[in-house]
N, C-alpha and C positions, 0 to 999 in steps of 0.2 A: 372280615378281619383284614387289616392292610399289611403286606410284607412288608411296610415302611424298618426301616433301624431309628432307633433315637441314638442320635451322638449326643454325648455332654463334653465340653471341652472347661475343665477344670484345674486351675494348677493346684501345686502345694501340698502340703499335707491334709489328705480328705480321707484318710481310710476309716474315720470314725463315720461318714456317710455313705460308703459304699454301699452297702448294705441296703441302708434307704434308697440309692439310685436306681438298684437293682428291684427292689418293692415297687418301684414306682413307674420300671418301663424300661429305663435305658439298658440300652444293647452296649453301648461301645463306651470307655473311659479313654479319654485323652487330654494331656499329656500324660502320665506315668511318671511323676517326679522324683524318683527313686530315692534321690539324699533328701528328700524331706523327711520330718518325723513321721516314723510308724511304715510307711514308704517302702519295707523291704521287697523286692521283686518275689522270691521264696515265699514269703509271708502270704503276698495279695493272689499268685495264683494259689496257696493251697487253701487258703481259706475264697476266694470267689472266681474264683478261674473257670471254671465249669459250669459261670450264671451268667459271666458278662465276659467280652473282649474286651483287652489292652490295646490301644494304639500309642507304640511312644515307648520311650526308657530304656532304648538298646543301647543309649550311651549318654554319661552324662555330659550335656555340651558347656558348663563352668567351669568343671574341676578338670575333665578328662581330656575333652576334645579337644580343648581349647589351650592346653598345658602339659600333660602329657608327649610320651615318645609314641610313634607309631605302634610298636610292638605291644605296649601299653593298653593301646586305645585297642588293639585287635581282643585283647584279652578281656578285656571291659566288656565290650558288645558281646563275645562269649559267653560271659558269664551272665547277662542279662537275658540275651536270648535263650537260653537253654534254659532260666528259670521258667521265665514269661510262657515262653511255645511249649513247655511239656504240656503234651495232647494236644497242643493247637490252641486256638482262641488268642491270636494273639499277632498283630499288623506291626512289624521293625518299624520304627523310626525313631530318630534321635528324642531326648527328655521335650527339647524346645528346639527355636529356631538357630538355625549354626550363623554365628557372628563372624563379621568379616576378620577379625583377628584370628581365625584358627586357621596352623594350616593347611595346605592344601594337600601334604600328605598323608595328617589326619584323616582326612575328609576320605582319601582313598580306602586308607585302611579300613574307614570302619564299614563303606560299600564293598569294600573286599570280602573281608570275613563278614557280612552281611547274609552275601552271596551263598555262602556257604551251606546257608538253613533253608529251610520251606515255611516261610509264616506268611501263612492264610494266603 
């Protein structure tokens, strides 16, 4: 049997296939599109948190990252990560890729209070 991981790298609203993924091998979910439907952080670890890792969704990078205040975006990633990482299973990083319009003090804050936690 191979220690291989399967990663699936999926956007969007998928939580009606989680389940499936999980039936079918994959280890790891990423990105973690939190403002998509059904999407809630709370939600996906308590119902599959404990069969697969999250990689992704410690912030969202449309709404938060990228518009929001610093203090904001610290509170964001808080609240995501503390969902996501109860008991573990669960790799920080932003929903998607960080665009060049956000700023640069976002971008601190949310490695700041990143820093903070232990995931994975």
């Amino acid at each position: 049997m191979s220690k291989a991981k399967v990663f699936l790298h999926s956007c969007g609203s998928v939580y009606e296939f989680i389940e499936d993924f999980i039936e079918i091998g994959v280890d790891i979910l990423n990105p973690v599109q939190t403002s998509a439907l059904n999407m809630e952080p709370e939600r996906l670890k308590r119902e599959f948190g404990s069969r697969i890792t999250f990689w992704g969704g410690g912030v969202d990078v449309q709404h938060i990252l990228s518009r929001a205040t610093p203090e904001q975006v610290r509170r964001n990633v808080r609240f995501h990560i503390e969902a996501l990482n109860h008991q573990g299973g669960y790799i920080f990083a932003p929903v998607h890729n960080i665009q060049a319009d956000v700023p640069v003090e976002n971008i601190a804050a949310m490695y700041e209070e990143s820093l903070r936690y232990r995931c994975l």
